[in-house]
PyMOL CGO cylinders between C-alpha atoms (Angstrom):
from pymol import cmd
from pymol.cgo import CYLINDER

trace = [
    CYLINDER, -48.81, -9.41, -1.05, -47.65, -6.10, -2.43, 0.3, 1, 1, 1, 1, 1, 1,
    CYLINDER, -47.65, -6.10, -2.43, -46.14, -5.13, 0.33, 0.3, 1, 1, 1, 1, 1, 1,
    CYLINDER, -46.14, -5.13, 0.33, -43.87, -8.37, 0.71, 0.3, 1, 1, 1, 1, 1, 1,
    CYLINDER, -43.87, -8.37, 0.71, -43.41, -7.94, -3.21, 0.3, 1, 1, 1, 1, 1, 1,
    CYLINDER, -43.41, -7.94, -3.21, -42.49, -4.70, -2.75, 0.3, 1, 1, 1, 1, 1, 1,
    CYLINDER, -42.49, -4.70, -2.75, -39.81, -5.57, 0.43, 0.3, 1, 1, 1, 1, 1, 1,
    CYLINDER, -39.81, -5.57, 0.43, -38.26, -8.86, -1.77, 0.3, 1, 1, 1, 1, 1, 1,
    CYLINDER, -38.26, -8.86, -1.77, -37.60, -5.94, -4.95, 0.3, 1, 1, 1, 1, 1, 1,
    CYLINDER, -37.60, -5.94, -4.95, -35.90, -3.33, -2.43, 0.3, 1, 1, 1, 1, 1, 1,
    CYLINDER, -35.90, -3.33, -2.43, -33.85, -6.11, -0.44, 0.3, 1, 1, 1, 1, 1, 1,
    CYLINDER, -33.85, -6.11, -0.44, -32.79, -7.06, -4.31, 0.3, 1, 1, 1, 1, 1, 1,
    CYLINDER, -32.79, -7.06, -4.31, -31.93, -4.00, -4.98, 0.3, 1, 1, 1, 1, 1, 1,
    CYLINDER, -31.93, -4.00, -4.98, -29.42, -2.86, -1.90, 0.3, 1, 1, 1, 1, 1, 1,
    CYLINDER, -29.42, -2.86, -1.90, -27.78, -6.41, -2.22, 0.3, 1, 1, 1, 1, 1, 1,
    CYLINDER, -27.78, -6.41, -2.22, -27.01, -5.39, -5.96, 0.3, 1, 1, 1, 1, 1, 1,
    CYLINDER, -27.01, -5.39, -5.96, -25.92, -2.11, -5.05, 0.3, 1, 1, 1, 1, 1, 1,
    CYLINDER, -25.92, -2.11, -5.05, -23.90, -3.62, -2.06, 0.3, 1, 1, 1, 1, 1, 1,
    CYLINDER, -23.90, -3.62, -2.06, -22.28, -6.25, -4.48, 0.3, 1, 1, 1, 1, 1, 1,
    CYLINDER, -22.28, -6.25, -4.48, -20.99, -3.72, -7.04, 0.3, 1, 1, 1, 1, 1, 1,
    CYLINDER, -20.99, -3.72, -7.04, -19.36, -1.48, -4.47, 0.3, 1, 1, 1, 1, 1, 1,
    CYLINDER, -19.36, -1.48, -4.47, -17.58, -4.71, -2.56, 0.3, 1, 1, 1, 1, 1, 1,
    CYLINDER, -17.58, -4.71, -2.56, -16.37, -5.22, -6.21, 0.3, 1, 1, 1, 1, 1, 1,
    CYLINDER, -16.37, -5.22, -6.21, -15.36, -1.72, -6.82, 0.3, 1, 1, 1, 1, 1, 1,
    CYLINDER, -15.36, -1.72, -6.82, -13.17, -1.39, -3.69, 0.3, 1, 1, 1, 1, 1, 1,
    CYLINDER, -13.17, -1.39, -3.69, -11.47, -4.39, -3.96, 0.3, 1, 1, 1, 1, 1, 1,
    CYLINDER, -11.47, -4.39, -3.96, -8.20, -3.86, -5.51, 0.3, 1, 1, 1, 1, 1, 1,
    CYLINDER, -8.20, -3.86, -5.51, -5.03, -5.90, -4.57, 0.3, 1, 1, 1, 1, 1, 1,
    CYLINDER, -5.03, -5.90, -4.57, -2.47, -2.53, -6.53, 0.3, 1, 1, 1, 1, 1, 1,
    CYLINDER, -2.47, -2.53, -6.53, -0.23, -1.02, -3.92, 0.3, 1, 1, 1, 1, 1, 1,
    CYLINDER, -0.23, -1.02, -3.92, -0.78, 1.98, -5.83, 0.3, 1, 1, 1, 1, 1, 1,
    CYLINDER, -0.78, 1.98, -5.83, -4.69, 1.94, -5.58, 0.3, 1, 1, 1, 1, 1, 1,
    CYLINDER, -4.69, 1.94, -5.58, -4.28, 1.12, -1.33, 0.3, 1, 1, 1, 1, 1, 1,
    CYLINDER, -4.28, 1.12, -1.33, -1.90, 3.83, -1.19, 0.3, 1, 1, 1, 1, 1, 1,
    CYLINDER, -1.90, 3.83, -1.19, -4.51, 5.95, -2.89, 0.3, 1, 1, 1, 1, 1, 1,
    CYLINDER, -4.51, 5.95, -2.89, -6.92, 4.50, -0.06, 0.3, 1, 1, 1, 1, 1, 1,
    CYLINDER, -6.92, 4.50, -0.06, -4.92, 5.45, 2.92, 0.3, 1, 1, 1, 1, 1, 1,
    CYLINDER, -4.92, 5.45, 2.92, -6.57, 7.93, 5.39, 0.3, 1, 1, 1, 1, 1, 1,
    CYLINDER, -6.57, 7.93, 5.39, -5.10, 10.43, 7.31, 0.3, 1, 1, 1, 1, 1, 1,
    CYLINDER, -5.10, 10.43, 7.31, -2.14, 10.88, 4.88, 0.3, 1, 1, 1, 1, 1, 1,
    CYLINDER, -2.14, 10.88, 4.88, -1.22, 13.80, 2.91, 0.3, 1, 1, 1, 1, 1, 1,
    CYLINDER, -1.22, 13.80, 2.91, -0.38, 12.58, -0.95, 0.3, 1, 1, 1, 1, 1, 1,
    CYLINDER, -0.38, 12.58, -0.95, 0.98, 14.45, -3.67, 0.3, 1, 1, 1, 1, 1, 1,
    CYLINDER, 0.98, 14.45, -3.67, 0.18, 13.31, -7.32, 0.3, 1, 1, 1, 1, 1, 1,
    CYLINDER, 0.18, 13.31, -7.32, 1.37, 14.20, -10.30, 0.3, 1, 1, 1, 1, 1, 1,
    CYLINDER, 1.37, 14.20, -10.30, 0.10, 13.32, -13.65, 0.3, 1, 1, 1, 1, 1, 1,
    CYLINDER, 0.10, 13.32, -13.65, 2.37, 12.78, -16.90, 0.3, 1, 1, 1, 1, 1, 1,
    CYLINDER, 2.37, 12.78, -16.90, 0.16, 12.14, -20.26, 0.3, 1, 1, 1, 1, 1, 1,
    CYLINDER, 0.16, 12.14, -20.26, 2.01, 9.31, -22.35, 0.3, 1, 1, 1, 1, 1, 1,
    CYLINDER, 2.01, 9.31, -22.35, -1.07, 9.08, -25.21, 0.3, 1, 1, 1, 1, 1, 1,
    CYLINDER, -1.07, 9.08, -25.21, -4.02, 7.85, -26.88, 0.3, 1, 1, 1, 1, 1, 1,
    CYLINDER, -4.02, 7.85, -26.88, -4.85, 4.95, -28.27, 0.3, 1, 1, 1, 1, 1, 1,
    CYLINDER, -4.85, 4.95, -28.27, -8.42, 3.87, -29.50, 0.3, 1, 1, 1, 1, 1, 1,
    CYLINDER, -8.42, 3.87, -29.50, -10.49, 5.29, -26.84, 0.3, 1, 1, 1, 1, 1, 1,
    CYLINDER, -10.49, 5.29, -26.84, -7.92, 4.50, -24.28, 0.3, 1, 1, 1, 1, 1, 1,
    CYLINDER, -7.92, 4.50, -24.28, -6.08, 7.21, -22.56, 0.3, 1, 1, 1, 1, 1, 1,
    CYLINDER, -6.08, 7.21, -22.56, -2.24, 6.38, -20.71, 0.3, 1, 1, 1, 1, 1, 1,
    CYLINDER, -2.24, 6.38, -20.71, -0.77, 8.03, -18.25, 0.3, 1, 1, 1, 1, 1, 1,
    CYLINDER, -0.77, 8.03, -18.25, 2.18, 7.78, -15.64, 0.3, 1, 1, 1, 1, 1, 1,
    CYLINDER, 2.18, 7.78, -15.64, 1.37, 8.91, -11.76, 0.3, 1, 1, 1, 1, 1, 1,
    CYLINDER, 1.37, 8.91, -11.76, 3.69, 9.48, -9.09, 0.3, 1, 1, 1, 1, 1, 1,
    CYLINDER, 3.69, 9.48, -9.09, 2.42, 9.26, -5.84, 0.3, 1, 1, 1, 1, 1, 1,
    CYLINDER, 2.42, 9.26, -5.84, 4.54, 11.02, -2.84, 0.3, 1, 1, 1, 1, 1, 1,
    CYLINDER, 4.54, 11.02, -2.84, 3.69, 10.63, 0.79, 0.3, 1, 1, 1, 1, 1, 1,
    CYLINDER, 3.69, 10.63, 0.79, 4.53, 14.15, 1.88, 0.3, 1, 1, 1, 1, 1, 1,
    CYLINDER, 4.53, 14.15, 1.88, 4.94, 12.83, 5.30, 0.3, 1, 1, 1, 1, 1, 1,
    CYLINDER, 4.94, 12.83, 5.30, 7.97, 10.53, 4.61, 0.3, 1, 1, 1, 1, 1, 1,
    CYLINDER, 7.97, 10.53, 4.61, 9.14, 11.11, 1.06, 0.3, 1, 1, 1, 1, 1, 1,
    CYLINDER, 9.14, 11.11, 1.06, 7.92, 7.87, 0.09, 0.3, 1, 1, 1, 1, 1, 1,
    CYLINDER, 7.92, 7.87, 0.09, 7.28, 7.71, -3.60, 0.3, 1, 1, 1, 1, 1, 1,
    CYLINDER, 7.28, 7.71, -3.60, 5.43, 5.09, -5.83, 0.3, 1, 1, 1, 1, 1, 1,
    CYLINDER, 5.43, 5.09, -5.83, 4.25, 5.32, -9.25, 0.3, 1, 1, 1, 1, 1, 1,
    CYLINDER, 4.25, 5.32, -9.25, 1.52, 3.63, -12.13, 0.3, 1, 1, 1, 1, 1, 1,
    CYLINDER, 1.52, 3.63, -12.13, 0.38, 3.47, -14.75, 0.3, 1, 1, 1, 1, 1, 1,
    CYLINDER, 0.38, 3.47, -14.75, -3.50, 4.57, -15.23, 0.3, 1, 1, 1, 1, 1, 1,
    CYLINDER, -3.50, 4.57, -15.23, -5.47, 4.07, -18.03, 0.3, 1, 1, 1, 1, 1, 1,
    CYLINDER, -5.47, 4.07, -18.03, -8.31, 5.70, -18.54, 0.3, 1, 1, 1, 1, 1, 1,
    CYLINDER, -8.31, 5.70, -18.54, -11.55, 4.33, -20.90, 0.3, 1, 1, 1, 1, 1, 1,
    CYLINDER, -11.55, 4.33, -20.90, -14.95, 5.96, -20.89, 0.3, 1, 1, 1, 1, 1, 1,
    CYLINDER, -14.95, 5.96, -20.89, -18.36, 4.91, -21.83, 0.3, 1, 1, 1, 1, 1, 1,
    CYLINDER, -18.36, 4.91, -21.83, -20.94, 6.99, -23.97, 0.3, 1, 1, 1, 1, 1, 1,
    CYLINDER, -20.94, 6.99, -23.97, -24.59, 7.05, -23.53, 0.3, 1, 1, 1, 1, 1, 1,
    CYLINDER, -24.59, 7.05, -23.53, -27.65, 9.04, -24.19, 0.3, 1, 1, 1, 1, 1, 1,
    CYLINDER, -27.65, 9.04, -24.19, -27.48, 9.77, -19.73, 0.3, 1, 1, 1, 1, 1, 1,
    CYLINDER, -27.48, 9.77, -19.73, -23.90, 10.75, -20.32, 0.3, 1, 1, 1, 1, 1, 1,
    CYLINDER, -23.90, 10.75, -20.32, -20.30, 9.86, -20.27, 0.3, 1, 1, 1, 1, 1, 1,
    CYLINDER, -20.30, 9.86, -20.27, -18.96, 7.57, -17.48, 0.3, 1, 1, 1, 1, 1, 1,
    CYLINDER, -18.96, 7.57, -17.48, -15.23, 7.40, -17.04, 0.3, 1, 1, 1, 1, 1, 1,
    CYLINDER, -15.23, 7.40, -17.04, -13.43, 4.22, -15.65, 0.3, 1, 1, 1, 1, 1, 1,
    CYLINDER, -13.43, 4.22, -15.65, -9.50, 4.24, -14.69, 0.3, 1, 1, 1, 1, 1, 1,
    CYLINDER, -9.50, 4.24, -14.69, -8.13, 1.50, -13.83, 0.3, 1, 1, 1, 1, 1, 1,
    CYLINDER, -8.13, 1.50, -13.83, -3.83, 1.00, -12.85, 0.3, 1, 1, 1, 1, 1, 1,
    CYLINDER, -3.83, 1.00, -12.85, -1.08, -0.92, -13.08, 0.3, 1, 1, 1, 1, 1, 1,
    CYLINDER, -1.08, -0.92, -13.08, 1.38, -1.09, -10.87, 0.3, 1, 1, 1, 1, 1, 1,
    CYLINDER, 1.38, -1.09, -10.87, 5.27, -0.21, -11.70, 0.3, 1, 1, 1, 1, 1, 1,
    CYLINDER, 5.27, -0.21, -11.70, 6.16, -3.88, -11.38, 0.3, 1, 1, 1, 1, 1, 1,
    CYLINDER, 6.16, -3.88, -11.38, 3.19, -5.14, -13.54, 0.3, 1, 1, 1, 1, 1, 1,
    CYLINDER, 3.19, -5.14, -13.54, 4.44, -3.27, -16.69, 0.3, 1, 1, 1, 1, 1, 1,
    CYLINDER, 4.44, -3.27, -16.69, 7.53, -5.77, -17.61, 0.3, 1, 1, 1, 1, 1, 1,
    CYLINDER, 7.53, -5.77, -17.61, 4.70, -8.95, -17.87, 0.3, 1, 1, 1, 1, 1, 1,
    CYLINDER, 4.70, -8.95, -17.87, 2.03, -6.74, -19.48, 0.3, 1, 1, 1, 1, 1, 1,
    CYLINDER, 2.03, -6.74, -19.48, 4.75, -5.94, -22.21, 0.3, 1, 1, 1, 1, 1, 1,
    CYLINDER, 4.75, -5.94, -22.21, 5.65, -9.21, -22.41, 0.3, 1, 1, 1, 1, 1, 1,
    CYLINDER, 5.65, -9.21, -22.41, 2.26, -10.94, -22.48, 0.3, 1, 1, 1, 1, 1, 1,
    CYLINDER, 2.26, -10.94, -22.48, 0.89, -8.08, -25.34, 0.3, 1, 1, 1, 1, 1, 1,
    CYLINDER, 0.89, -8.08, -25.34, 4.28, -8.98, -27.05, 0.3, 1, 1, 1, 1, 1, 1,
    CYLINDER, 4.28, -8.98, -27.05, 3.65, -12.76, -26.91, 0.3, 1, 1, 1, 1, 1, 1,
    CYLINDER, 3.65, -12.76, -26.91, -0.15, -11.88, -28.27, 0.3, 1, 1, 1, 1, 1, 1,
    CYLINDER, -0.15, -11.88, -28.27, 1.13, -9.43, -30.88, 0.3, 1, 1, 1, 1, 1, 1,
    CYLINDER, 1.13, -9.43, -30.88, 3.60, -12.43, -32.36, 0.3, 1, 1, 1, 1, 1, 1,
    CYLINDER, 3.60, -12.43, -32.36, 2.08, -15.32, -31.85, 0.3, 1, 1, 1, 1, 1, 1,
    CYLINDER, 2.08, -15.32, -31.85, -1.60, -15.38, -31.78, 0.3, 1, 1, 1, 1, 1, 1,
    CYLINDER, -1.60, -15.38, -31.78, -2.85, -12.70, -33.83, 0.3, 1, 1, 1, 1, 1, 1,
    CYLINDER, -2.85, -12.70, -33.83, -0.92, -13.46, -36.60, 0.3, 1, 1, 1, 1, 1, 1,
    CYLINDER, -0.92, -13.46, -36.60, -3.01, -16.55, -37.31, 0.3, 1, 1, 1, 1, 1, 1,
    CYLINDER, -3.01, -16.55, -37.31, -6.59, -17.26, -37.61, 0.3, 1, 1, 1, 1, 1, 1,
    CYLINDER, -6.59, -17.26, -37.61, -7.61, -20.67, -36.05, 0.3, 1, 1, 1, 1, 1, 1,
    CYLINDER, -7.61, -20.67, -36.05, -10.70, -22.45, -36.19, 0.3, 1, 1, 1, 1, 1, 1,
    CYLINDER, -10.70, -22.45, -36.19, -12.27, -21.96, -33.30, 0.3, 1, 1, 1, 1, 1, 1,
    CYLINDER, -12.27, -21.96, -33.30, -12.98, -19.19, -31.18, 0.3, 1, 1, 1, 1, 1, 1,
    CYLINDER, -12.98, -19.19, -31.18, -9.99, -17.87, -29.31, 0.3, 1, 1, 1, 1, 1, 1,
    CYLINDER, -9.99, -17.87, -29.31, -9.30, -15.30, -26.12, 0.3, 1, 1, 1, 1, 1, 1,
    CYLINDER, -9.30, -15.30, -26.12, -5.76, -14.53, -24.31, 0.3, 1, 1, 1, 1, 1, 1,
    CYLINDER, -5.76, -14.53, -24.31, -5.87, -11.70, -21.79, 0.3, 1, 1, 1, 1, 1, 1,
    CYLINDER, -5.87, -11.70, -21.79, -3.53, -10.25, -19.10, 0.3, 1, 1, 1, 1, 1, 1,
    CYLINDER, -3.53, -10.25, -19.10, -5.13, -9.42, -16.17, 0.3, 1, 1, 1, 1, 1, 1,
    CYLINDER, -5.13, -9.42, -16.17, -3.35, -6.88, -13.07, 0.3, 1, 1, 1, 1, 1, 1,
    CYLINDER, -3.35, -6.88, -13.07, -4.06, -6.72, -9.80, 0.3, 1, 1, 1, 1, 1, 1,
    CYLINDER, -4.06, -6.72, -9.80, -6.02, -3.42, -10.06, 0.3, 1, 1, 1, 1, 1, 1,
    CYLINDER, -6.02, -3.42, -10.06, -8.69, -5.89, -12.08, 0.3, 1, 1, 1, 1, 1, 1,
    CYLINDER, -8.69, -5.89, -12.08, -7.37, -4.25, -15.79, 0.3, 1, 1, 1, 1, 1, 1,
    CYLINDER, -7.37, -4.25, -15.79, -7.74, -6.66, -18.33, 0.3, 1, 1, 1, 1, 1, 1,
    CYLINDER, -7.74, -6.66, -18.33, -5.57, -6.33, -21.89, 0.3, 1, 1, 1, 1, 1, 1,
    CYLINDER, -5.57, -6.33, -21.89, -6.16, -9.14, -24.02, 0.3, 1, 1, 1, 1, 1, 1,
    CYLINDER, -6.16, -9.14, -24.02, -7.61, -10.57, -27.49, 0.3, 1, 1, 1, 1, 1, 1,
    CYLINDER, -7.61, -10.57, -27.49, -10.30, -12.36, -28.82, 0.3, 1, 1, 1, 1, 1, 1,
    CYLINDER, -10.30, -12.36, -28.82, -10.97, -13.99, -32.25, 0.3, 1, 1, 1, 1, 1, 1,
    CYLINDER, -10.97, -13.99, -32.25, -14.48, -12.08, -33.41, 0.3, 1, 1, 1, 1, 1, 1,
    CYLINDER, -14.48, -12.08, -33.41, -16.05, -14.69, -35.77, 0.3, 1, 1, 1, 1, 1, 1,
    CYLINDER, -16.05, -14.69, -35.77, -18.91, -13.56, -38.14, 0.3, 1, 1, 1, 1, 1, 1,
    CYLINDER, -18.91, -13.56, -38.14, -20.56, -15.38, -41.22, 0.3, 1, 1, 1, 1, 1, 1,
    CYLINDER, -20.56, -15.38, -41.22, -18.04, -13.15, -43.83, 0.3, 1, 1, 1, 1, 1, 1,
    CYLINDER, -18.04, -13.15, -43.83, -14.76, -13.81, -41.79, 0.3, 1, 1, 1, 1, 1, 1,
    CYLINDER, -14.76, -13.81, -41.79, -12.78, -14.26, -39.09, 0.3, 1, 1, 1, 1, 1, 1,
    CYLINDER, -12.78, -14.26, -39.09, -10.61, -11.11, -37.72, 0.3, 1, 1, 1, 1, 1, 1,
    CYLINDER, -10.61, -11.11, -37.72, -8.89, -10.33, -34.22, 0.3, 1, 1, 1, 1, 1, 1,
    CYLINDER, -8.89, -10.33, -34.22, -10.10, -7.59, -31.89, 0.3, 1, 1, 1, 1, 1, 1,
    CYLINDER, -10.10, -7.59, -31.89, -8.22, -6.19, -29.42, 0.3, 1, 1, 1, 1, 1, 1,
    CYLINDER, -8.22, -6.19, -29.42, -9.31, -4.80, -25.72, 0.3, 1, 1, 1, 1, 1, 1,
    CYLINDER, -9.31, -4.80, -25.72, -8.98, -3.29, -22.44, 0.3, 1, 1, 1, 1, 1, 1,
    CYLINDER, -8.98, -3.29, -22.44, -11.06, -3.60, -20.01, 0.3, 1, 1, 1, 1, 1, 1,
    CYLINDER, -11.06, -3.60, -20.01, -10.27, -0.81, -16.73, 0.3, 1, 1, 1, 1, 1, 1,
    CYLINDER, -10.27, -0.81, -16.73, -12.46, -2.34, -14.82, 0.3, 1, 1, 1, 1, 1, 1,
    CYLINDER, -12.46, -2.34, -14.82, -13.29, -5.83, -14.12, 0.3, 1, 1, 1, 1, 1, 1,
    CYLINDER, -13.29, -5.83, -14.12, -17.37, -5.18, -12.52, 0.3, 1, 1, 1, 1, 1, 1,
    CYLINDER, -17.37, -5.18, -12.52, -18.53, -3.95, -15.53, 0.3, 1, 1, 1, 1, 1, 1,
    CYLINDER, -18.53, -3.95, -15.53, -18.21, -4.18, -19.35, 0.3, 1, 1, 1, 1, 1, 1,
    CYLINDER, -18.21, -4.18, -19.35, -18.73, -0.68, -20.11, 0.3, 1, 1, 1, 1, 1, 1,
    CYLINDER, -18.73, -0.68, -20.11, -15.47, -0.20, -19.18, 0.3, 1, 1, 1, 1, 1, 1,
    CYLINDER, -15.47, -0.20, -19.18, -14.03, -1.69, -22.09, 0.3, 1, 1, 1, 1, 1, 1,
    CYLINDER, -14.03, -1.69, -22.09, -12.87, -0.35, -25.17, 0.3, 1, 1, 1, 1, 1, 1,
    CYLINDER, -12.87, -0.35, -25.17, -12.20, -2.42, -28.51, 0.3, 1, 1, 1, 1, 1, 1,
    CYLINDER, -12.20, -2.42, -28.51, -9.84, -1.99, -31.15, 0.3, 1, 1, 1, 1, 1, 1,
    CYLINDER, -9.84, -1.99, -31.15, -8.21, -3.49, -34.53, 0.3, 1, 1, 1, 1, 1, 1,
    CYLINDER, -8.21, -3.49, -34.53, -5.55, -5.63, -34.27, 0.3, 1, 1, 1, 1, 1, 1,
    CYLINDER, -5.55, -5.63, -34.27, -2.84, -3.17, -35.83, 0.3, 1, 1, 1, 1, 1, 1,
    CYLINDER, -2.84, -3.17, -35.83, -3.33, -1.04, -33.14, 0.3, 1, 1, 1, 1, 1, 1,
    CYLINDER, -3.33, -1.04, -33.14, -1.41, -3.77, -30.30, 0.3, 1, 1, 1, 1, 1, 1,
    CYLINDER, -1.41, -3.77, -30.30, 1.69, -2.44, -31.63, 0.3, 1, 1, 1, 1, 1, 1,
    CYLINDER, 1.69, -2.44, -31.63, 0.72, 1.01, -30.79, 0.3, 1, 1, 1, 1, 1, 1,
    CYLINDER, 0.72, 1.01, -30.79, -0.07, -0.11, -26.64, 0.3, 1, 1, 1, 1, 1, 1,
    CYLINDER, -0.07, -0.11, -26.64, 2.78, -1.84, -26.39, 0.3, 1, 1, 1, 1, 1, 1,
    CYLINDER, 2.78, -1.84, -26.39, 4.95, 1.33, -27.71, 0.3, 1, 1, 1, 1, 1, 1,
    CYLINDER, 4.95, 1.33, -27.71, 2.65, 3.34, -24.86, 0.3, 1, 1, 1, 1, 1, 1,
    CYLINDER, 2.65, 3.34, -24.86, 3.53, 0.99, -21.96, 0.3, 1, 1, 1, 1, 1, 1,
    CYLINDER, 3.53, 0.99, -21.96, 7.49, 0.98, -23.10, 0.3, 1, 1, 1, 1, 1, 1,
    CYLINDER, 7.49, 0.98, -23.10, 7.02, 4.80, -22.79, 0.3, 1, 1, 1, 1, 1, 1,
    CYLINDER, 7.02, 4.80, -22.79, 5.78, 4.59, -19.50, 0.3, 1, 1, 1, 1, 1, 1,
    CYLINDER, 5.78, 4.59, -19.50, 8.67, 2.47, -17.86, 0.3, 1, 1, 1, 1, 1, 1,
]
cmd.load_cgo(trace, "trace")
């Protein structure tokens, strides 16, 4: 009985393990394939655009050395504290994802933060890298107040960082910077 106990919990565990690393790899971002690609020599370089609330921004621009291709990103970086250590997630956005993120964080900025409904409310732009940027209503006994977030990483909630509402103006100024 052990033994079959013991087979069921390891079987469990590699399916798990299997699951999160389909998840991980799947990415639809041309950037994040390009990334991928084997047998390839790529040149990256890194420009640092800021900080915002435990969120780090920065543009890449990724050459294929072999035909002077060039394509380029935005990452953002979060990272996630614990008594282990510090894990780091980065998740991207692709060049032509940055005009509806604006937009969307614009719309959210103007139109739903600005009021505080009854009932709990979430709006969230999501790219194809699996990045989530959104906002959710955080109701307690006291009050009612907005929280904003991004997520890098769509597998796993320590990937996420939170902030106040005030600071949606501050993103927003980031990704018109990285255009």
């Amino acid at each position: 009985m052990k033994k079959i106990l013991f087979m069921l919990v390891t079987l469990f565990c590699l399916s798990a393990n299997a699951q999160e690393k389909k998840e991980e790899e799947s990415s639809k971002s041309k950037t994040v394939e390009l990334l991928k690609k084997d047998g390839v020599l790529l040149k990256k370089d890194f420009y640092d655009i800021g900080k915002v609330a435990g969120a780090t921004f920065q543009n890449i621009v990724i050459t294929d050395i072999s035909t002077g291709q060039k394509t380029g990103a935005l990452r953002i970086e979060t990272s996630y504290y614990s008594s282990i250590g510090t894990d780091t997630y980065i998740g991207t956005l692709d060049y032509d994802e940055l005009a509806g993120c604006i937009k969307s964080l614009s719309y959210i900025k103007d139109n739903i933060i600005t009021t505080i409904p009854e009932n709990y409310i979430e709006c969230e732009y999501n790219t194809k890298d699996g990045v989530s940027l959104g906002a959710y209503l955080n109701i307690t006994k006291k009050e009612s107040v907005w929280k904003i977030y991004i997520q890098t990483k769509s597998y796993t909630n320590r990937s996420q960082t939170f902030m106040k509402a005030e600071n949606i103006s501050e993103v927003i100024s980031l990704l018109n910077q990285s255009l």
